[in-house]
C-alpha positions in Angstrom: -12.7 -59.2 -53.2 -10.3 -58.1 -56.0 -12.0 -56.6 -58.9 -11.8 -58.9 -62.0 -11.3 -58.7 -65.5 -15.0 -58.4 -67.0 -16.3 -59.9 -70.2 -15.8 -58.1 -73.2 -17.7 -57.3 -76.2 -17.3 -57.6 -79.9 -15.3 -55.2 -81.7 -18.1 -53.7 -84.7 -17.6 -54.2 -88.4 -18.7 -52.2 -91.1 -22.5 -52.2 -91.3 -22.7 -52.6 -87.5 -26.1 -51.6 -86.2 -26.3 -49.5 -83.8 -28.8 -48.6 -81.6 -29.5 -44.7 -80.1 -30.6 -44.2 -76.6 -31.2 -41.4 -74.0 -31.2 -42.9 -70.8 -31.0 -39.6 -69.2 -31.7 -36.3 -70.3 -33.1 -34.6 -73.9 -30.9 -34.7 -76.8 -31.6 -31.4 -79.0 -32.6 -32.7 -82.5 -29.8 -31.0 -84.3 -27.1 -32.3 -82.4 -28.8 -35.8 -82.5 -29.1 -35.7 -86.5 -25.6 -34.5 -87.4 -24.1 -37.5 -84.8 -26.2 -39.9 -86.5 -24.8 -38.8 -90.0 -21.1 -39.1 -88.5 -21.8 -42.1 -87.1 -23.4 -43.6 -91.1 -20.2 -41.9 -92.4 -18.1 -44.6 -90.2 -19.7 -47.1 -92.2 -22.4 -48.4 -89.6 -26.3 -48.5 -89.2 -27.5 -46.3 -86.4 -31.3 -46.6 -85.4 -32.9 -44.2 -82.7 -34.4 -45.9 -80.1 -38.6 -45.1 -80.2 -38.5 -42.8 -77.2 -34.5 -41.5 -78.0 -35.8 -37.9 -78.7 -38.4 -37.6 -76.2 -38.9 -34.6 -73.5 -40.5 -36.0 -69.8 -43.9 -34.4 -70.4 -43.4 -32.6 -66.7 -39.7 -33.1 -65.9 -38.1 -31.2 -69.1 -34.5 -32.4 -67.5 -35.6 -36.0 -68.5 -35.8 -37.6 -71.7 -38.9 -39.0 -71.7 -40.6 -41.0 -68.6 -38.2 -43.6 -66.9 -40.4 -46.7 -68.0 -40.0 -45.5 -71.3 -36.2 -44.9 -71.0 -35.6 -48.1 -69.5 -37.9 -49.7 -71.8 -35.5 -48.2 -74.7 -32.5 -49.6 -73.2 -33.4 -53.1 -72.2 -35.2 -53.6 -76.3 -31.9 -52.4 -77.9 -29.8 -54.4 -75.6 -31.4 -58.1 -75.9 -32.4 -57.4 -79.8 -29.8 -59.5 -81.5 -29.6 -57.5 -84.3 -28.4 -54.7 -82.8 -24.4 -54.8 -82.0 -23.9 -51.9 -80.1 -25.7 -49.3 -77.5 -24.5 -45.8 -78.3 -26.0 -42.8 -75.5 -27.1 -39.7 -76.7 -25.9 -37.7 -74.3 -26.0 -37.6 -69.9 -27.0 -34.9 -68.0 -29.9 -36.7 -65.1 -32.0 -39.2 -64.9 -29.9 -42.7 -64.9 -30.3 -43.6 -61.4 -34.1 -43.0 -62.0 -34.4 -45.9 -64.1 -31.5 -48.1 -63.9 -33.6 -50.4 -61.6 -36.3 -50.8 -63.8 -33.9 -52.8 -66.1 -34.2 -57.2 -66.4 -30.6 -57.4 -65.4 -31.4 -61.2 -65.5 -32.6 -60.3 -69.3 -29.2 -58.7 -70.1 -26.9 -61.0 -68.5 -28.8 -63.8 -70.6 -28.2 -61.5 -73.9 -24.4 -61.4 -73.6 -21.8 -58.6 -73.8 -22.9 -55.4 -76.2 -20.7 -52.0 -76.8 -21.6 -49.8 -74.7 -20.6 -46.2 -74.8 -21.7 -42.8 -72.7 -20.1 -40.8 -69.8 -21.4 -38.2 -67.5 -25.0 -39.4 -65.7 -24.3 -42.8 -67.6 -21.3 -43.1 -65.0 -24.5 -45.0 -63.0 -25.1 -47.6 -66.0 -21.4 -48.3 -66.8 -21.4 -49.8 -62.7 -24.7 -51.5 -63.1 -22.9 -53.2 -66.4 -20.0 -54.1 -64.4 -21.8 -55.3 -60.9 -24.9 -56.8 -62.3 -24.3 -58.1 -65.5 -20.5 -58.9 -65.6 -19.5 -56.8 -68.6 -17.0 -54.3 -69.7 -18.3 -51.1 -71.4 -16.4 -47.8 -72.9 -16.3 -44.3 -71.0 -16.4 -42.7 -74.5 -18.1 -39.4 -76.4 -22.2 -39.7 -76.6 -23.4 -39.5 -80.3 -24.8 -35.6 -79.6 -22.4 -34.2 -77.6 -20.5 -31.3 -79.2 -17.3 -32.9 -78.3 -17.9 -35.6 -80.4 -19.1 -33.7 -83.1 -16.6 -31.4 -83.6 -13.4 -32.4 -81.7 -11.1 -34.6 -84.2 -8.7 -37.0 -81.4 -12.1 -37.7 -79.8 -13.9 -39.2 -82.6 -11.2 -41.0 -83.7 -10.2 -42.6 -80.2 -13.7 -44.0 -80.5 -13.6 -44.8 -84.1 -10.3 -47.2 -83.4 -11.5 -48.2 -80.4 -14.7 -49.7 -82.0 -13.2 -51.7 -85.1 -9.3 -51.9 -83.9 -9.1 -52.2 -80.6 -5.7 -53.3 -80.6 -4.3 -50.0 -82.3 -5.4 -48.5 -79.1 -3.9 -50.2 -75.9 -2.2 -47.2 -74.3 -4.0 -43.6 -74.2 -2.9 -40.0 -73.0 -2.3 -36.7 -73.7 0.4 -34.3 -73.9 -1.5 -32.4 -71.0 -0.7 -35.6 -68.2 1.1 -35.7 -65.1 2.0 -37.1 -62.4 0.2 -35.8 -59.0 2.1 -38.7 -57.4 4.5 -40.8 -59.3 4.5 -44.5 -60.0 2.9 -47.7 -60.9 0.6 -49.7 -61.0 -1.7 -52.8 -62.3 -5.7 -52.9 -62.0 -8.9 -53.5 -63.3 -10.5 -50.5 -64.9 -13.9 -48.3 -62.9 -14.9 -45.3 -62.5 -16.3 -42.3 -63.9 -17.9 -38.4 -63.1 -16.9 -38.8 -59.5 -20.3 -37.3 -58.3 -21.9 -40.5 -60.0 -20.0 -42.7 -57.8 -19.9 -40.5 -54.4 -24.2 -41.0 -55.4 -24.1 -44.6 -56.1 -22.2 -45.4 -53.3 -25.0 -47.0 -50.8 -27.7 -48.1 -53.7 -29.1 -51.3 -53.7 -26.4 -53.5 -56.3 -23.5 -50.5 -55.2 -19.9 -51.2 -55.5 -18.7 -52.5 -52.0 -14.9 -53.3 -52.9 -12.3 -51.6 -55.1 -9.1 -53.8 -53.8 -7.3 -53.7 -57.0 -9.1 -51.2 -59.2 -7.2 -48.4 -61.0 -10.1 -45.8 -60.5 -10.5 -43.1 -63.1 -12.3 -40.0 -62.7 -13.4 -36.9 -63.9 -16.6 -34.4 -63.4 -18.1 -31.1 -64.7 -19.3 -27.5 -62.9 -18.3 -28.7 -59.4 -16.6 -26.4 -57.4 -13.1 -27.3 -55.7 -15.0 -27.3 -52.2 -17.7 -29.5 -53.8 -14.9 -32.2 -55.4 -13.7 -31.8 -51.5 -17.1 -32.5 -50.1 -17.1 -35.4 -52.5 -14.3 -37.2 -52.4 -14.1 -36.8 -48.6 -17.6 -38.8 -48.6 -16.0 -42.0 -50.8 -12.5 -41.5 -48.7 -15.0 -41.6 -45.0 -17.1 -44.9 -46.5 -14.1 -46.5 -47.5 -14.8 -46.6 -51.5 -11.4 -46.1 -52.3 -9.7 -48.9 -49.7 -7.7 -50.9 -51.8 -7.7 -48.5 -54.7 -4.5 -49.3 -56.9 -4.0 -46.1 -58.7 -6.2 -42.5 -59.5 -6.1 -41.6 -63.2 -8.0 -38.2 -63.8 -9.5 -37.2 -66.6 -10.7 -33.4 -67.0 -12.4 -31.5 -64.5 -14.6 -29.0 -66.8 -16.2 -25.5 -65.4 -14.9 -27.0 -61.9 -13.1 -23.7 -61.1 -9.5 -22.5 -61.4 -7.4 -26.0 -61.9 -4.8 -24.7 -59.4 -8.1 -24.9 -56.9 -9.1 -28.5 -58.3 -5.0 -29.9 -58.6 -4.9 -28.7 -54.9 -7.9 -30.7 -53.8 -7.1 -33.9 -55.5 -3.6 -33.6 -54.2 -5.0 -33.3 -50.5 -7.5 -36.1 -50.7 -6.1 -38.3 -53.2 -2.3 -37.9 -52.4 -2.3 -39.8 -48.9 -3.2 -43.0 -50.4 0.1 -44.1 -50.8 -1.0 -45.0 -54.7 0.0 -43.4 -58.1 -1.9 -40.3 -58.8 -1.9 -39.0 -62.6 -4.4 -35.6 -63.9 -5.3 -34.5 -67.3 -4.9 -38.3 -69.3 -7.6 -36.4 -71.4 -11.3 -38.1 -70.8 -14.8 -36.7 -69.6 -16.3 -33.3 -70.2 -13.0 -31.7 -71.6 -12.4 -30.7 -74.9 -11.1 -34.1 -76.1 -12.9 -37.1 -74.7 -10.6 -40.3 -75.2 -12.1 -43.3 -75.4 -11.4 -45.5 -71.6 -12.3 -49.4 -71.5 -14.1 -50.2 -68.0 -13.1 -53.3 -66.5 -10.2 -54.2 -68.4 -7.0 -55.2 -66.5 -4.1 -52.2 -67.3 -0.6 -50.4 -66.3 -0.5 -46.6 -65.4 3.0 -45.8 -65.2 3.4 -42.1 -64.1 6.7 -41.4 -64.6 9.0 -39.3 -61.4 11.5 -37.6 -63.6 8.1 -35.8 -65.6 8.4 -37.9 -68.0 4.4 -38.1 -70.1 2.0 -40.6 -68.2 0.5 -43.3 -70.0 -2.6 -45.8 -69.1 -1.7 -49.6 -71.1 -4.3 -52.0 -71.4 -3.1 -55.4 -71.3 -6.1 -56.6 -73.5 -8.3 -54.9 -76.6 -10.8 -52.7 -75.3 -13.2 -55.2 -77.5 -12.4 -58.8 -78.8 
């Protein structure tokens, strides 16, 4: 089955609230606090979810226990008063709870904003295959990237309250690994997410006429082999339309990385584009999932660029 275009959200307004929540690991308070105080100076509301700055009282790599993480999630999405779901950060623990969520409950409250990457790679698919809704592969409110790194913060600021100001994104760092172009429906994420995913109950079994994009952190080039190999040998990229890859931080010497996705990426027969500048790099454009767009990856070396055909947000 082609992948379709998926509902979309609201675009915020000024006085937006927001709602905080760490559906995977533990946020450090600092961080937390000075993301918060960026996010008031944007002109919006943001309230920490009850168990947002909880430790797992065993599992320090957790924040807080997954009934209480879920329990977080599944309040802030189906409170009408909140507009948007901002993630603190990723790091593990998504796949721990992401079952525990009402998807019934959330399909019945409607498209929200939804923004995280990293671990929250698992709850941007669940959005998409469960509920039916598009969500943003975008900066978490205490990550240093977004707290420090200008392009970032304001790909998400635009994308958030004009949308239409942002329907084509890239770098001057992209190229093309294999030139062309192509038309799809926005996925994706940290590739190990997926390659993980793949085979859970509710798992994405087609991506005929997806444009995939990808990035990950601290895997080796022999790891994103391993990786990528496993989606290639279950068939998760059949029907693939195009590869956009974002940044592939503390994943050893790019020349190691650029040869690997080459080699398992460049006999597809699809457009192949690196560095559009998304995921654990230091800039962390904003990427609508499940919105239709054109990657055009120019032969002569020209700059790639990823168009959406609609607003991120309506």
């Amino acid at each position: 089955m082609t992948l379709e275009p998926l509902a979309r959200p609201a675009r915020l307004r000024p006085g937006a609230r927001v709602a905080v929540v760490s559906p995977s690991g533990p946020v450090p308070a600092d961080r937390l606090e000075r993301g918060l105080d960026l996010l008031r100076g944007w002109d919006l509301d943001p309230v920490v979810a009850p168990h947002a700055r909880d430790t797992h009282p065993r599992l320090g790599h957790l924040a807080g226990t997954d009934g209480h993480r879920a329990e977080d999630l599944q309040e802030a999405w189906c409170d009408p008063s909140v507009d948007a779901v901002l993630c603190a950060r990723g790091g593990y623990g998504a796949h721990r709870m992401v079952d525990l969520l009402d998807w019934t409950a959330i399909r019945a409250a409607g498209p929200k904003v939804f923004v995280g990457y990293s671990d929250i790679t698992v709850l941007h698919e669940a959005f998409a295959l469960r509920a039916g809704f598009s969500t943003l592969h975008g900066p978490m409110v205490g990550t240093e990237v977004f707290l420090k790194d200008a392009p970032t913060q304001q790909s998400l600021r635009t994308t958030l309250f004009e949308p239409e100001a942002v329907r084509a994104i890239g770098l001057d760092t992209a190229a093309a690994l294999v030139p062309g172009t192509a038309r799809g429906v926005t996925y994706g994420g940290c590739v190990s997410l997926l390659a993980a995913d793949a085979g859970t109950p509710g798992a994405r079994t087609s991506a005929e006429g997806g444009l995939l994009v990808i990035e990950d952190t601290g895997e080796e080039p022999y790891r994103l082999d391993g990786i990528l190999t496993r989606l290639l040998r279950i068939g998760a990229l059949d029907g693939v339309a195009a590869v956009v890859c974002g940044s592939w931080e503390g994943c050893g010497p790019y020349e190691g990385v650029r040869a690997v996705l080459a080699d398992r990426l460049g006999g597809l027969g699809i457009p192949v584009v690196e560095e559009l500048g998304f995921g654990h790099g230091p800039t962390a454009l904003t990427v609508p999932l499940g919105v239709p767009a054109v990657l055009d990856a120019p032969a002569d070396g020209g700059r790639p660029t990823l168009t959406f055909e609609v607003p991120a947000l309506v």
